[in-house]
SEVOMAR-700627 format. One line per field, with one value per residue (C-alpha): residue in one letter; residue number from 1; x, y, z. Coordinates in steps of 0.25 Angstrom, whole numbers, plus 5000, padded with zeros to 4 digits. Each point is the difference from the previous one (the first is absolute). Layout:
res [a; ...]
n [NUM; ...]
x [X; ...]
y [Y; ...]
z [Z; ...]
! end
This chain:
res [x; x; x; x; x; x; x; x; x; x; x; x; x; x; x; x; x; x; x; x; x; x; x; x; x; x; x; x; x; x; x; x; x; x; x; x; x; x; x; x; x; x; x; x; x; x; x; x; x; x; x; x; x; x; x; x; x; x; x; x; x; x; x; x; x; x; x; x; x; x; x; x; x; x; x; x; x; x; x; x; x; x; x; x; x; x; x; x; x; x; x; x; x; x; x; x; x; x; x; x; x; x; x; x; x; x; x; x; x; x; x; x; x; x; x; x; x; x; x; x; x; x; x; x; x; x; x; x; x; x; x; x; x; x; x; x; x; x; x; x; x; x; x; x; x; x; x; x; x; x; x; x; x; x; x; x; x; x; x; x; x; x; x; x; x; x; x; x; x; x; x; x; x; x; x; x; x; x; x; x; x; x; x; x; x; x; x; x; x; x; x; x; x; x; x; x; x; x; x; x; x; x; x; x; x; x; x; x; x; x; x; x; x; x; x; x; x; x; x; x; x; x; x; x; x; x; x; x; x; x; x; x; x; x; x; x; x; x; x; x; x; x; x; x; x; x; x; x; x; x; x; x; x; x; x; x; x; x; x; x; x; x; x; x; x; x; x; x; x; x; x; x; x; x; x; x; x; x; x; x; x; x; x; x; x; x; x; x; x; x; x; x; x; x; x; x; x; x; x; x; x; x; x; x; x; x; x; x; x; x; x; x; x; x; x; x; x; x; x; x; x; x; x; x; x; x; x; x; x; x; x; x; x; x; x; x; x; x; x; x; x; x; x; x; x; x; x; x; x; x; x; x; x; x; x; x; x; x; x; x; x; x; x; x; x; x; x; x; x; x; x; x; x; x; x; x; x; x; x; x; x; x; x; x; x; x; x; x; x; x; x; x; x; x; x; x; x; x; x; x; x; x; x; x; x; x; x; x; x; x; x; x]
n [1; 2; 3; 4; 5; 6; 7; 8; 9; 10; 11; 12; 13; 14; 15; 16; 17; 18; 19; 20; 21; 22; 23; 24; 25; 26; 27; 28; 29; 30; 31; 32; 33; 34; 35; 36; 37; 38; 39; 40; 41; 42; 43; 44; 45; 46; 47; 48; 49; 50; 51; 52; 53; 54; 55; 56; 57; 58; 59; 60; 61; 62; 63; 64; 65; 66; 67; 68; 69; 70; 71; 72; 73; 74; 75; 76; 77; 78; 79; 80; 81; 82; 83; 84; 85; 86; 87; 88; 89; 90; 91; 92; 93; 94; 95; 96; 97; 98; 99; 100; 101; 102; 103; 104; 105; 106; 107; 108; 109; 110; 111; 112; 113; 114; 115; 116; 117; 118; 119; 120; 121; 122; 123; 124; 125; 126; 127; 128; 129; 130; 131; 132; 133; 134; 135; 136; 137; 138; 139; 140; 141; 142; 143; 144; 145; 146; 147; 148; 149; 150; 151; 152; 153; 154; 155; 156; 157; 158; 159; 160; 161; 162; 163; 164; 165; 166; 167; 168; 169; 170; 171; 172; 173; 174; 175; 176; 177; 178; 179; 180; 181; 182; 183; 184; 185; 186; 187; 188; 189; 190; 191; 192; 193; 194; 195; 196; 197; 198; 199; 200; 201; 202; 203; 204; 205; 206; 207; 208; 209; 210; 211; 212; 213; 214; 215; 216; 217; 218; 219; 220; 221; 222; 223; 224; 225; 226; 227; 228; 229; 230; 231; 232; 233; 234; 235; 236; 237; 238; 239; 240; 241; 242; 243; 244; 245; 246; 247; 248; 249; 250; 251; 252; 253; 254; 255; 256; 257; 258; 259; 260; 261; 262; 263; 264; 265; 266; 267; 268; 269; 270; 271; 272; 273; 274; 275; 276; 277; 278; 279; 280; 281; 282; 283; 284; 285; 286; 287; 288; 289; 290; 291; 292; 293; 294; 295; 296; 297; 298; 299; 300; 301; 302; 303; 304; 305; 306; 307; 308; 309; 310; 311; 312; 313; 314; 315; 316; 317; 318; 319; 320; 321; 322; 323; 324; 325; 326; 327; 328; 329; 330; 331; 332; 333; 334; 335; 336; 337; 338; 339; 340; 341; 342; 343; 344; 345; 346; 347; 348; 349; 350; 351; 352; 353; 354; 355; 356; 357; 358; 359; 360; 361; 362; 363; 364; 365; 366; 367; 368; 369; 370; 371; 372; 373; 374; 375; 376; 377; 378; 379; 380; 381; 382; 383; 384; 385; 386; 387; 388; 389; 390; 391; 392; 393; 394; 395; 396; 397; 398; 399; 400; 401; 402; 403; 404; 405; 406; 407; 408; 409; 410; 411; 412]
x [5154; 4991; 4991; 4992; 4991; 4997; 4986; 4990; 4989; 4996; 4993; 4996; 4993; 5005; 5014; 5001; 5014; 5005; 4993; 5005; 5016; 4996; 4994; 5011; 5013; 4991; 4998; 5017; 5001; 5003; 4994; 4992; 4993; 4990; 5001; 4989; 4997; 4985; 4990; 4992; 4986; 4992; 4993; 5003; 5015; 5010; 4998; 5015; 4999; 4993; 5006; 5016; 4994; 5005; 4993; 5005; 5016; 4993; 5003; 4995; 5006; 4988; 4993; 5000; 4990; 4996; 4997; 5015; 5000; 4993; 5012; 5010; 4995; 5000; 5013; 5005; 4995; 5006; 5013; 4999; 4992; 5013; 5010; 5004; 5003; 5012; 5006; 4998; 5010; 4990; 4987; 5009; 5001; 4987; 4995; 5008; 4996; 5009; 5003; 5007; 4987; 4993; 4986; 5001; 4995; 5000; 4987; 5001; 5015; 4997; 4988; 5010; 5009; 4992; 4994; 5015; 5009; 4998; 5001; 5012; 5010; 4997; 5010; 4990; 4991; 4991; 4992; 4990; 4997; 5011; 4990; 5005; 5015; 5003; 4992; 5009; 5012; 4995; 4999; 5013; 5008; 4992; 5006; 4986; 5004; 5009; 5001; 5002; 4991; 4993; 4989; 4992; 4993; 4987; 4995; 4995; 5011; 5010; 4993; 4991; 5008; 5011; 4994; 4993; 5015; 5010; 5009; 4991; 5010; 5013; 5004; 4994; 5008; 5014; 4996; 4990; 5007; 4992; 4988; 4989; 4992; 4990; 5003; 5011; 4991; 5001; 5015; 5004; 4989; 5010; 5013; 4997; 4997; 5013; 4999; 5013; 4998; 5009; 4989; 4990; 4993; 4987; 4989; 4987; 4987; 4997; 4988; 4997; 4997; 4997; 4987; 4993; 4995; 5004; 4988; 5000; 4990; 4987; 4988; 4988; 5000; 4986; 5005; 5002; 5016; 5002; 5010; 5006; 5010; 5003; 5009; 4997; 4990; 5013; 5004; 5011; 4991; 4994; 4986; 4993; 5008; 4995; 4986; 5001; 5004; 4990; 4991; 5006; 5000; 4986; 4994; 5009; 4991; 5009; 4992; 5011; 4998; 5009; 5003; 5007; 5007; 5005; 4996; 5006; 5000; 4996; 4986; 4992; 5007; 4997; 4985; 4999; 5007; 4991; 4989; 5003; 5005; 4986; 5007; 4994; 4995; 5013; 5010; 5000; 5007; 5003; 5009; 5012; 4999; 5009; 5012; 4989; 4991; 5010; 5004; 4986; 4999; 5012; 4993; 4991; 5003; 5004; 5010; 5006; 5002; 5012; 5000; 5010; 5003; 5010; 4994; 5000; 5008; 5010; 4995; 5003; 4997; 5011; 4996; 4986; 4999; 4986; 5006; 5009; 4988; 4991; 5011; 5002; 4988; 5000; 4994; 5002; 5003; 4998; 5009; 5010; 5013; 5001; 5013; 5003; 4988; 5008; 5010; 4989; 4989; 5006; 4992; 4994; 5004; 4994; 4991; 5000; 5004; 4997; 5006; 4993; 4989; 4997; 4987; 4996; 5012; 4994; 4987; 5006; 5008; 4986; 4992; 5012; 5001; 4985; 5000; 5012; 4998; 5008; 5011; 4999; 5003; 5015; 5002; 4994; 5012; 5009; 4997; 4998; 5017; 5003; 4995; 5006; 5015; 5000; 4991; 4995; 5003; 5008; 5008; 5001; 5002; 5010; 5009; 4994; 5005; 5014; 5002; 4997; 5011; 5010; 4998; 5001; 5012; 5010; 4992; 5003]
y [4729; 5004; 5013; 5010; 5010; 5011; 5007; 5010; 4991; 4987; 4994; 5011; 4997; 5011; 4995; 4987; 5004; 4998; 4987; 4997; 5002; 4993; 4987; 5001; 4999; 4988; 4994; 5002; 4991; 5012; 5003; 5010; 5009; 5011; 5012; 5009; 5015; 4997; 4989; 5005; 4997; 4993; 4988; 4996; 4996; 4996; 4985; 4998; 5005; 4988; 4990; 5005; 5001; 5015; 5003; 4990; 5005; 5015; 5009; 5013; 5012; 5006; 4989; 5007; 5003; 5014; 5003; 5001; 4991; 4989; 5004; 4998; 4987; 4994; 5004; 4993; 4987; 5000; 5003; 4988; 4992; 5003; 5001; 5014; 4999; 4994; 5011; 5010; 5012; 5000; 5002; 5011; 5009; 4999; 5003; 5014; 5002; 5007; 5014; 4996; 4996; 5015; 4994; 4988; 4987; 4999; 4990; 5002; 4995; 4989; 4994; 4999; 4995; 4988; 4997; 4997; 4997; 4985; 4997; 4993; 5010; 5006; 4999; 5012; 5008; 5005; 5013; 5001; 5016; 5009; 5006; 4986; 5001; 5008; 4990; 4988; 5009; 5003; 4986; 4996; 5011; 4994; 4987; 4994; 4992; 5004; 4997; 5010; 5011; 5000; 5011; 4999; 5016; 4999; 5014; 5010; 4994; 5008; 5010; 5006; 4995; 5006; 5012; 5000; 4997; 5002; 4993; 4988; 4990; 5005; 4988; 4991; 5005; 4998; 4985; 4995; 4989; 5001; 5010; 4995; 5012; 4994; 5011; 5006; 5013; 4997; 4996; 5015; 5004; 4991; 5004; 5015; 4998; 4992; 4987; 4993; 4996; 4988; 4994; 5004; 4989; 5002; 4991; 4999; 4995; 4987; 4993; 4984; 5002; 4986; 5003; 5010; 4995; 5007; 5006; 5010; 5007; 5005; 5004; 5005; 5014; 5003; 4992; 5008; 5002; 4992; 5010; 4994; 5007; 4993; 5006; 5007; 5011; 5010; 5013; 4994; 4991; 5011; 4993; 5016; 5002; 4985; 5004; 5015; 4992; 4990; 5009; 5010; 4987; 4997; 5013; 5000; 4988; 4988; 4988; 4998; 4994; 5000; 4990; 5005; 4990; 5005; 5007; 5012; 5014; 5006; 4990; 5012; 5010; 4989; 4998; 5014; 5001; 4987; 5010; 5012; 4995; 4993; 4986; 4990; 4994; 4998; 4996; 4989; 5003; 4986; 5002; 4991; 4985; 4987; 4997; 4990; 5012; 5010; 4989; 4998; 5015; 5002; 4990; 5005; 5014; 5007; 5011; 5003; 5014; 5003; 5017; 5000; 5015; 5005; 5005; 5013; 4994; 4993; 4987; 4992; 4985; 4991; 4992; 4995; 4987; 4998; 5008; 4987; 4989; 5009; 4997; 4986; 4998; 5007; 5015; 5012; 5010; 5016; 5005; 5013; 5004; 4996; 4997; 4985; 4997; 5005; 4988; 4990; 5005; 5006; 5013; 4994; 4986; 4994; 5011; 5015; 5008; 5016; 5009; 4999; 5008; 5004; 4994; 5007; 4990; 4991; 5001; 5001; 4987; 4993; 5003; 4998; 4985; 4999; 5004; 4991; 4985; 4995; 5006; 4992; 4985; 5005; 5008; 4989; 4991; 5010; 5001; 4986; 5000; 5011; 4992; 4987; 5006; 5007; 4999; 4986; 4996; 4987; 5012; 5009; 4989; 4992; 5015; 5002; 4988; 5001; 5015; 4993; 4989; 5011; 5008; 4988; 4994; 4996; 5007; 4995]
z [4860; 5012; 4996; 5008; 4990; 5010; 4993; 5003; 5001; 4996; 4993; 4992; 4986; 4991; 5005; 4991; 4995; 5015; 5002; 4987; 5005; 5012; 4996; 4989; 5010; 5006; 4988; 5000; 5012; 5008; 5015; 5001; 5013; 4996; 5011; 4997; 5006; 4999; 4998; 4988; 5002; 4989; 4996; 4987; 5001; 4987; 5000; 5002; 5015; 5003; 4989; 5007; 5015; 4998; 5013; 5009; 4994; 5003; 5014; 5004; 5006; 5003; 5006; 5016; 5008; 5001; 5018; 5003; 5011; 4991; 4991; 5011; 5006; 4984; 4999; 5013; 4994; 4987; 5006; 5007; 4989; 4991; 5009; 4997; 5016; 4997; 4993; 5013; 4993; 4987; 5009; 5006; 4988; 4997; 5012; 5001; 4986; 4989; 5006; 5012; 5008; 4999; 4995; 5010; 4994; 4986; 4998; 4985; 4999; 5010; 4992; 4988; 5006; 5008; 4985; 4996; 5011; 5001; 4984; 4994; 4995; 4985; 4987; 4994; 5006; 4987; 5003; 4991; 5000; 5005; 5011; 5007; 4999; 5012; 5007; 4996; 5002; 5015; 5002; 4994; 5008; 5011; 5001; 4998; 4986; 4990; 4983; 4989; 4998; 4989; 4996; 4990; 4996; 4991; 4998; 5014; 5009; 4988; 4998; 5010; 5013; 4994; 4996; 5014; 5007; 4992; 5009; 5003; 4996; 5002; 5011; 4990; 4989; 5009; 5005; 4991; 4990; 4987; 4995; 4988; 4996; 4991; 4989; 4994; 5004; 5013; 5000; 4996; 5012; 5010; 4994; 5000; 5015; 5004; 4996; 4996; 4987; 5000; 5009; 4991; 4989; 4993; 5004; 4993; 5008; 4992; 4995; 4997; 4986; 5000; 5009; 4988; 4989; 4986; 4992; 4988; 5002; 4991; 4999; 4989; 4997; 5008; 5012; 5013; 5004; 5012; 5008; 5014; 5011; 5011; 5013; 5014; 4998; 5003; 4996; 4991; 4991; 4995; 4999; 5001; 4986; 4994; 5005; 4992; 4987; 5001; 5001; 4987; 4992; 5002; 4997; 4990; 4994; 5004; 5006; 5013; 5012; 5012; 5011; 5012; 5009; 5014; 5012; 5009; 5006; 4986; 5000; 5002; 4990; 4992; 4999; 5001; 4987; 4996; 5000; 4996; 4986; 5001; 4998; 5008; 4990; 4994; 5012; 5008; 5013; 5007; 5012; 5002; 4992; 5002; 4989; 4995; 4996; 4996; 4989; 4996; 4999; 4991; 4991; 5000; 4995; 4988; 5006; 5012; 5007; 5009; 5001; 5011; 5005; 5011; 5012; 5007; 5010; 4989; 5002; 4986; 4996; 4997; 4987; 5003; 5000; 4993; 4989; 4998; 5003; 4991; 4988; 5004; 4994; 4988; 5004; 4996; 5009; 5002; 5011; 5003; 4998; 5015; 5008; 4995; 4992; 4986; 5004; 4997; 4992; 4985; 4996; 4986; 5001; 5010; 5006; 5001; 5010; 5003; 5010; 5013; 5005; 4984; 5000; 4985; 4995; 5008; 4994; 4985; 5003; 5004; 4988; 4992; 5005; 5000; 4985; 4996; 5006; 4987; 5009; 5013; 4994; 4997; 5014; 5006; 4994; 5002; 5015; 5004; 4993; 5008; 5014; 4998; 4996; 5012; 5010; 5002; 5014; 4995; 4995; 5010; 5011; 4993; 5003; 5012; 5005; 4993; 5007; 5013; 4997; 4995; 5014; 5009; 4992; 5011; 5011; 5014]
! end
């Protein structure tokens, strides 16, 4: 099969579960062509990026100048670089835009569709966040390629957008050929707005268990509690909350320490927080780390801390993935009754969970597992069986790969 994975951008390191679905289908022996909103800027980079030449297989709608003139004399070039200037009725309904020619050029629309239109027709076109759908969908109606829809929705995109435009994806919903909400949460969120639920499968974001080392962990009953979160420095991590509890355990005489891997909007908030619950002593705030580190990291530590909250706006996680790389490798975890994270973490089991934003739960759940490390070898095991069952990339890619097959089935 030939593949195109329309993302957001790329290559993004806290997105290892879409590297992993994309190197997974090549491993398959299928094509595949990355078309990404965005260049995500950073230096440290998945070592598969380079190992799969992800980059070289990698376009960019955005990549356009920004003088408009600079913008048009680009464009003129690729048309004729990729011979787009065979196809004179496509350029036609660009260049009068979507509403009949009112706004004149649509520059946006054409840079798409220059980034596409000299590629090999598609069996799938895999959109790995709904936000792209639409996009695919334009392109499709276009005439600039074709293949089946298929959108993948991993947390915002179903909730906030939808909250936001409750209509966002109605087109999509009509044309689009198969919708995998990472959660059953986030299934009920698409169905309640209109998407037909025959089209509709579950679709966990995998791990490679086979790439975290299994531990029970331990540790002496004077030893420091080795805390880690890692994720975006967002609202919906909740990281204020795991600072505020941090902060009750120690003064409640617990020795913790708290490492803090991620960056964002919220930095500030963050070291504000650092110091008003006089903590600097006992959080580490590193800013964004390679997989390699992460995994070190989680080795490293005793607990893990996932206190997802929704936001104001109705932003929501789907199911974290560190929450499933943190109980690959035998971790305990402390997390929230929180859209799709009671799918994977069992209250009591493998972990605790507390309803979001409670952060005196939050606290009492702590020094509970602070105070009870003879608990953490069996949640450990418990969690590492809970990964491996159902969301090890071999797993989730084996389906993935099978849903494709099942779509494309006599196809023409």
């Amino acid at each position: 099969m030939r593949i195109a994975f329309f993302l957001n951008e790329f290559p993004a390191l806290s997105q290892t579960f879409i590297l992993n679905q994309i190197t997974g289908m090549i491993d398959r022996g299928h094509e595949v062509d990355i078309y990404a909103a965005r260049r995500y800027q950073t230096e440290k980079c998945h070592p598969q990026i380079a190992s799969y030449a992800l980059l070289d297989k990698t376009r960019f709608f955005s990549t356009r100048p920004h003088n408009y003139v600079k913008r048009l004399i680009v464009a003129f070039k690729l048309i004729l670089e990729r011979g787009v200037w065979r196809r004179p009725g496509l350029i036609l309904r660009v260049m009068i835009g979507c509403d009949g020619g009112r706004t004149g050029l649509n520059m946006h629309l054409l840079y798409r569709v220059l980034t596409v239109a000299d590629r090999q027709p598609y069996d799938v076109i895999h959109c790995q966040f709904g936000t792209q759908g639409p996009i695919a969908l334009q392109l499709k109606e276009l005439g600039v390629t074709n293949g089946r829809i298929v959108t993948s929705f991993r947390g915002y995109d179903a909730t906030k957008v939808l909250l936001e435009k409750p209509f966002y994806y109605d087109a999509l919903f009509r044309h689009g050929s198969l919708f995998l909400p990472v959660s059953k949460s986030l299934a009920d969120r698409l169905l309640s707005a209109g998407c037909p639920a025959e089209r509709v499968q579950v679709l966990h974001s995998g791990i490679d268990c086979s790439r975290f080392t299994f531990s029970e962990r331990s540790k002496s009953p004077d030893a420091v509690t080795r805390v880690v979160g890692i994720g975006r420095l967002v609202g919906k991590k909740g990281w204020l909350d795991a600072l505020q509890a941090v902060a009750n355990a120690c003064e409640a005489g617990r020795s913790v320490h708290f490492t803090l891997v991620g960056d964002g909007e919220l930095r500030e908030q963050i070291e504000a927080a650092i110091d008003r619950y006089q903590l600097r002593d006992r959080v580490s705030l590193l800013g964004w780390c390679d997989h390699d580190e992460v995994t070190q990291l989680l080795r490293q530590s005793h607990l893990l801390i996932a206190p997802s909250v929704t936001t104001a706006d109705g932003d929501q996680e789907g199911i974290p993935n560190v929450l499933k790389e943190a109980m690959a490798t035998g971790l305990p975890v402390l997390s929230t009754w929180h859209s799709g994270i009671p799918e994977l973490v069992e209250d009591g089991v493998s972990g605790y969970l507390v309803p979001e934003a409670d952060v005196e739960q939050l606290s009492e759940r702590l020094i509970y597992l602070c105070d009870h490390p003879q608990q953490w070898p069996a949640m450990g095991r418990s969690a590492r069986a809970k990964v491996e069952a159902e969301f090890d990339t071999e797993v989730v890619n084996n389906r993935l790969e099978q849903l494709y097959l099942d779509l494309t089935a006599g196809s023409g």
